[in-house]
C-alpha positions in Angstrom: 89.5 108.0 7.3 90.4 111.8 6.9 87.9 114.3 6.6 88.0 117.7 4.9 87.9 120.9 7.0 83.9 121.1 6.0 83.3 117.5 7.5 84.7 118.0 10.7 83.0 121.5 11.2 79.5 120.1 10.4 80.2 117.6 12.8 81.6 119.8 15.6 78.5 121.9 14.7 76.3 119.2 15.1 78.1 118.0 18.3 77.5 121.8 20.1 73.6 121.6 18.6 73.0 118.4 20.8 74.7 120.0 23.8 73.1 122.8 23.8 69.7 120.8 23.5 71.0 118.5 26.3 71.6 121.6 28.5 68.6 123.1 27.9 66.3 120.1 28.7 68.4 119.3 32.2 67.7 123.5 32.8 63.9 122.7 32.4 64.2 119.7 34.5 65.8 121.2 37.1 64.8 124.7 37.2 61.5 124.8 35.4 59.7 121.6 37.3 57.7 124.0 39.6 56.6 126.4 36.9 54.9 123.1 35.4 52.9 122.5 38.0 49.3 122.1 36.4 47.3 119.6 38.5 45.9 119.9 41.7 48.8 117.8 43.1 51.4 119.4 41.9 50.1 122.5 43.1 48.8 121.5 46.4 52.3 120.4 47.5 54.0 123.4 45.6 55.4 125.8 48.7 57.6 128.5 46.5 58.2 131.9 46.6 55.6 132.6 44.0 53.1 130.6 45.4 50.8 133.3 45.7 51.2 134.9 42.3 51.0 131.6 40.7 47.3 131.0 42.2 46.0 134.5 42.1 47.1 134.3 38.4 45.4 130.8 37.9 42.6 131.6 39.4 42.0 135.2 37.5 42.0 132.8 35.0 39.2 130.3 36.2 37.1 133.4 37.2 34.7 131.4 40.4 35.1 129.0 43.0 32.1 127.1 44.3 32.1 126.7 48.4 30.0 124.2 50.5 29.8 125.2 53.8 27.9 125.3 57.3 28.9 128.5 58.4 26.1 130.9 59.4 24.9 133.4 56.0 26.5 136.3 58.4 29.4 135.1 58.6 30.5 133.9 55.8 28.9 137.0 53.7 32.0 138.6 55.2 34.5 136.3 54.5 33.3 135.7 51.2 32.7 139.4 50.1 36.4 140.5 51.6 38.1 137.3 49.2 35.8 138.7 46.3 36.7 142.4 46.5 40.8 141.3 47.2 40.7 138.9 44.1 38.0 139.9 42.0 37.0 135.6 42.0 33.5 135.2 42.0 32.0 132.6 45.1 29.4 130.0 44.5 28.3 128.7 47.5 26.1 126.2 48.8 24.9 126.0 52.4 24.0 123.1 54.1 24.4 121.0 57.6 28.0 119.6 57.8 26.2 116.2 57.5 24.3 117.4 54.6 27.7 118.5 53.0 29.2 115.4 53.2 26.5 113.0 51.8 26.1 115.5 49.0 30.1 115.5 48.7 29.8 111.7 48.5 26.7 110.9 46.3 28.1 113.9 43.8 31.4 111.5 43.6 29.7 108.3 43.1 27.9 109.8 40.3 30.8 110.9 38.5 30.4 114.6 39.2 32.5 117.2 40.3 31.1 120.9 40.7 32.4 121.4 44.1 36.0 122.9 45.0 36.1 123.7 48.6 34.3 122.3 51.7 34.0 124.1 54.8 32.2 122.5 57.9 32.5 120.9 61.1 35.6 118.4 62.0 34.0 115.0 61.8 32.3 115.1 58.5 35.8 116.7 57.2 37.8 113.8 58.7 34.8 111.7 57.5 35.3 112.8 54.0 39.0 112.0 54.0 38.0 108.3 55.0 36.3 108.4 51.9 38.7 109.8 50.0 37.1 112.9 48.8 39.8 115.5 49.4 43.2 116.1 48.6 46.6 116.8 50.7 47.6 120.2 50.8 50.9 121.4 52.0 50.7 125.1 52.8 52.9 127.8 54.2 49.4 129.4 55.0 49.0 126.9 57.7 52.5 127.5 59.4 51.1 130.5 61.9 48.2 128.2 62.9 47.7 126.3 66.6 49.7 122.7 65.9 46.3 121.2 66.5 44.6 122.9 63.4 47.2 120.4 61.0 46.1 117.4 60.5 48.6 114.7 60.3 47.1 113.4 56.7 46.9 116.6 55.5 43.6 116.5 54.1 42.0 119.5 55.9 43.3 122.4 58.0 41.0 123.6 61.2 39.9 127.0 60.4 38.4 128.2 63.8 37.2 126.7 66.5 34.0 125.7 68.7 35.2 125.4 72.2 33.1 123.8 74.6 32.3 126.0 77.7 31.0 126.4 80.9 28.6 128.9 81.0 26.8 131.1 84.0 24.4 133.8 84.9 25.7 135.7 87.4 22.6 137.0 89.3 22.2 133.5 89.9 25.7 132.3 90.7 28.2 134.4 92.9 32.2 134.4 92.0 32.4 132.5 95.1 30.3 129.5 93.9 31.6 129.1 90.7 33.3 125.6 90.4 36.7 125.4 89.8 36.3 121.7 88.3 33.7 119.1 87.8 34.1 117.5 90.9 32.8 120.6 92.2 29.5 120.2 90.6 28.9 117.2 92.8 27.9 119.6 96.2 24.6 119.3 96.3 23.6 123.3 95.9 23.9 122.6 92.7 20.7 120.7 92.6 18.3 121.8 89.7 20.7 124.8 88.6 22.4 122.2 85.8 22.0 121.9 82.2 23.9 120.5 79.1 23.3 120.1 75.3 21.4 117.1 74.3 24.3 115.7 71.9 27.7 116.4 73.0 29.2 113.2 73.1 32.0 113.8 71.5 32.8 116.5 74.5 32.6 113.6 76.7 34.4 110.9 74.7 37.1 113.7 75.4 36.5 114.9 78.6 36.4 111.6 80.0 39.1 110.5 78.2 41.3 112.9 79.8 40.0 112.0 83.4 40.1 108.3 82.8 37.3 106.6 81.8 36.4 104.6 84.6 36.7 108.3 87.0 35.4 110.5 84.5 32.0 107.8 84.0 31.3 107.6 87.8 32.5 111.4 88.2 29.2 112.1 85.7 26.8 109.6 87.1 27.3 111.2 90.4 26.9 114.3 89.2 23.5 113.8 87.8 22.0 111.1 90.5 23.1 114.2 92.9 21.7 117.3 91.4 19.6 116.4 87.9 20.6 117.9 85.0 18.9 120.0 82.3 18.4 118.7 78.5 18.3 121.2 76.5 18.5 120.6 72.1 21.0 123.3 70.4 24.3 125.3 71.7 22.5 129.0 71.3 19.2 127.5 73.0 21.2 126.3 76.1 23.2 129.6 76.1 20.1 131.6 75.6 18.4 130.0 78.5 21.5 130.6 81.0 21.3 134.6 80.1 17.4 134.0 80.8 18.0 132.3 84.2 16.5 128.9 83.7 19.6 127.2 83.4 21.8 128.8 85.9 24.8 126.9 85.0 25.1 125.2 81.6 28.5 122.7 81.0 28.3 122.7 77.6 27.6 126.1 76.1 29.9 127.1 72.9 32.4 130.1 74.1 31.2 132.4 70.7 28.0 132.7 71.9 28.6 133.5 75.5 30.9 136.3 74.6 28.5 137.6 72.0 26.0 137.9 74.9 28.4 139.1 77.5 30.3 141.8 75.6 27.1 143.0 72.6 24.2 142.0 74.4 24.9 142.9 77.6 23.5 139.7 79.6 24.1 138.8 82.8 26.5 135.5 81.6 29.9 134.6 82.1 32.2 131.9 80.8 33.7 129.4 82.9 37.0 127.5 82.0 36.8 123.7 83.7 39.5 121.6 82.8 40.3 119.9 80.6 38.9 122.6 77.8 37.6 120.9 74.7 37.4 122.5 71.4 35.3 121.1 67.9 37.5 122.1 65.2 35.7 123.3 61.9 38.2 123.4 58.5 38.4 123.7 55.3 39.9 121.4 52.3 40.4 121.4 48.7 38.2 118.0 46.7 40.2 116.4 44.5 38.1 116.3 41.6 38.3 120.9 42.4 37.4 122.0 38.6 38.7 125.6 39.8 42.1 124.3 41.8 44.0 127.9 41.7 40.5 129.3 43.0 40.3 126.4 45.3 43.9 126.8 46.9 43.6 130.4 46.7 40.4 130.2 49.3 41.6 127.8 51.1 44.8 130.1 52.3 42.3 132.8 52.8 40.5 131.0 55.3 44.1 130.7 56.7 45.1 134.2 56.8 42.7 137.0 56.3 39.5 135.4 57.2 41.2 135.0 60.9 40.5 138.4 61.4 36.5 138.2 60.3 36.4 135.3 62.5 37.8 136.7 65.6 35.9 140.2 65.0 32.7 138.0 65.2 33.6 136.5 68.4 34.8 133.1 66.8 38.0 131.0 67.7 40.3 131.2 64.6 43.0 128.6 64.9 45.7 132.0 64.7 47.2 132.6 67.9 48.6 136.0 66.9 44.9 136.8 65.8 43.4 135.6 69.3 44.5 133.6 71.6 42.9 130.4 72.2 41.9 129.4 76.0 44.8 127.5 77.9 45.5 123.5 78.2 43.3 123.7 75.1 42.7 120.0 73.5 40.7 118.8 70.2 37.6 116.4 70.2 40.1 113.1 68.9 37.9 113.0 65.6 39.6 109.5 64.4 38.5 107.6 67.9 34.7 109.4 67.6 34.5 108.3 64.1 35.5 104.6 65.5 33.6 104.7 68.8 30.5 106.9 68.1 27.9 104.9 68.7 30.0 103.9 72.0 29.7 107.1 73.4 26.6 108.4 72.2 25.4 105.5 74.3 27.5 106.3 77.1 26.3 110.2 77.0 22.4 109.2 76.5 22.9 106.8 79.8 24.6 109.8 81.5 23.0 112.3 81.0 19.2 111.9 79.5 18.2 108.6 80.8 19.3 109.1 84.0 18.0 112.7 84.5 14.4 111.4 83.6 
């Protein structure tokens, strides 16, 4: 068949009209795929250039951000108020106990709602809620300047600062001399009646112990306390408080924060001691993956990773930023997973330790 001049030019036109539309779909696919991104997985795993821009945008757009966390009023009054005057996003929060955060977290799921975007509390009940599926996996060039420890291997939270276990001392009591260079120290007998420890810190010894050996670091314990006693006191700040008042002249489980904020703004007579191996409780921060605000959400999140690591540090917290403060040497993290499997193990094992023995 022959075809006129007009024939064959409506076809070659119609030939270059499909090309073109050809070309331009395989230019969305392949250029435009990240510019897409519209859920909270797409954008939780989105690591461009414009990652930034892209959030700040979408959440200018959402306009709030609701927050559940456990961190002190004080505290987080300044991180939230410097992420409100740099974003103009508004902050709903809602404080509670870690465990209260995660049973809310969890009954608010079961019931089909989802007002929260952001939870930020203590290790175990964020490693809880990933058990339980609650929060998503965020991939983050935020987290890149971080301590390796602060990223979790799942993904589903990023440690945000730290509560490191300490020794703690008064020093009108205890002499530089004295001070113990490891627990096996604390088994000479002058340090009868000058011990004490916080009444639930099993999870310090699941690690301490673990790093000793369990057998070595269960008898290392039991002589300690059969030798000297050992003081029970209920809450970190108590115990601290009580070793800048002299009744506990040498606490082993005092939270390094609060010692500093005595030594260095208080001006009492403490001073932290480093035994080895040093233990740290990480606190972080997630994004749930029902977030109704998950530009706001992602947004806060890489806050907590970057400009809130300042705030922390000028309050005498841990952040998990070396660069911002460095955090104590031989450093290792409470193994949430095992403590989660094993608590009731070595809750027992701490009670028998520690409190039932020292009655």
């Amino acid at each position: 068949m022959i075809l006129d001049w007009h024939s064959r030019r409506s076809i070659a036109n119609g030939a270059e009209r499909a090309a073109a539309l050809v070309a331009a779909m395989l230019a969305l696919c392949v250029c435009g795929a990240p510019a897409r991104a519209q859920t909270l997985a797409e954008l939780a795993d989105y690591s461009g250039p414009d990652r930034t821009q892209r959030l700040v945008a979408g959440a200018k757009r959402e306009g709030t951000v609701t927050l559940y966390s456990s961190a002190t009023l004080a505290d987080q009054s300044a991180i939230l108020g410097a992420f409100q005057a740099k974003y103009g996003i508004k902050v709903q929060q809602w404080r509670g106990s870690s465990e209260d955060i995660r049973n809310r977290a969890l009954t608010e799921y079961a019931g089909g709602r989802f007002d929260a975007d952001v939870p930020e509390t203590a290790g175990p009940d964020m490693e809880a809620m990933v058990r339980e599926q609650l929060l998503q996996a965020v991939t983050t060039p935020a987290a890149a300047a971080l301590i390796p420890q602060a990223r979790m291997p799942h993904r589903g939270w990023i440690a945000t600062r730290l509560s490191v276990f300490v020794g703690a001392y008064n020093t009108d009591i205890v002499k530089p001399a004295d001070v113990p260079k490891s627990y096996e120290d604390l088994r000479n007998p002058k340090w009868k009646g000058k011990l004490g420890i916080e009444s639930d810190d099993a999870n310090w010894f699941l690690s301490v112990v673990g790093f000793l050996g369990e057998q070595k670091g269960l008898r290392l314990f039991h002589d300690i306390v059969a030798t000297n006693g050992i003081s029970i006191r209920k809450g970190h700040t108590l115990l601290a408080n009580f070793v800048g008042s002299g009744e506990v002249p040498l606490a082993l489980t005092a939270y390094s924060y609060r010692v500093e904020q005595m030594k260095n703004v208080e001006g009492a007579p403490v001073e932290l001691l480093y035994l080895p191996p040093v233990v740290a409780l990480p606190t972080g921060a997630g994004v749930f993956k029902k977030a109704p605000h998950p530009y706001a959400a992602l947004l806060l999140l890489d806050f907590y990773l970057t400009d809130a690591q300042k705030i922390l540090a000028a309050r005498e917290a841990v952040p998990t930023d070396p660069r911002v403060k460095p955090p104590p040497k031989d450093l290792i993290f409470v193994d949430l997973p095992k403590f989660l499997d094993e608590g009731e193990k070595w809750t027992k094992l701490f009670q028998d330790t520690f409190v039932n023995q020292a009655r």
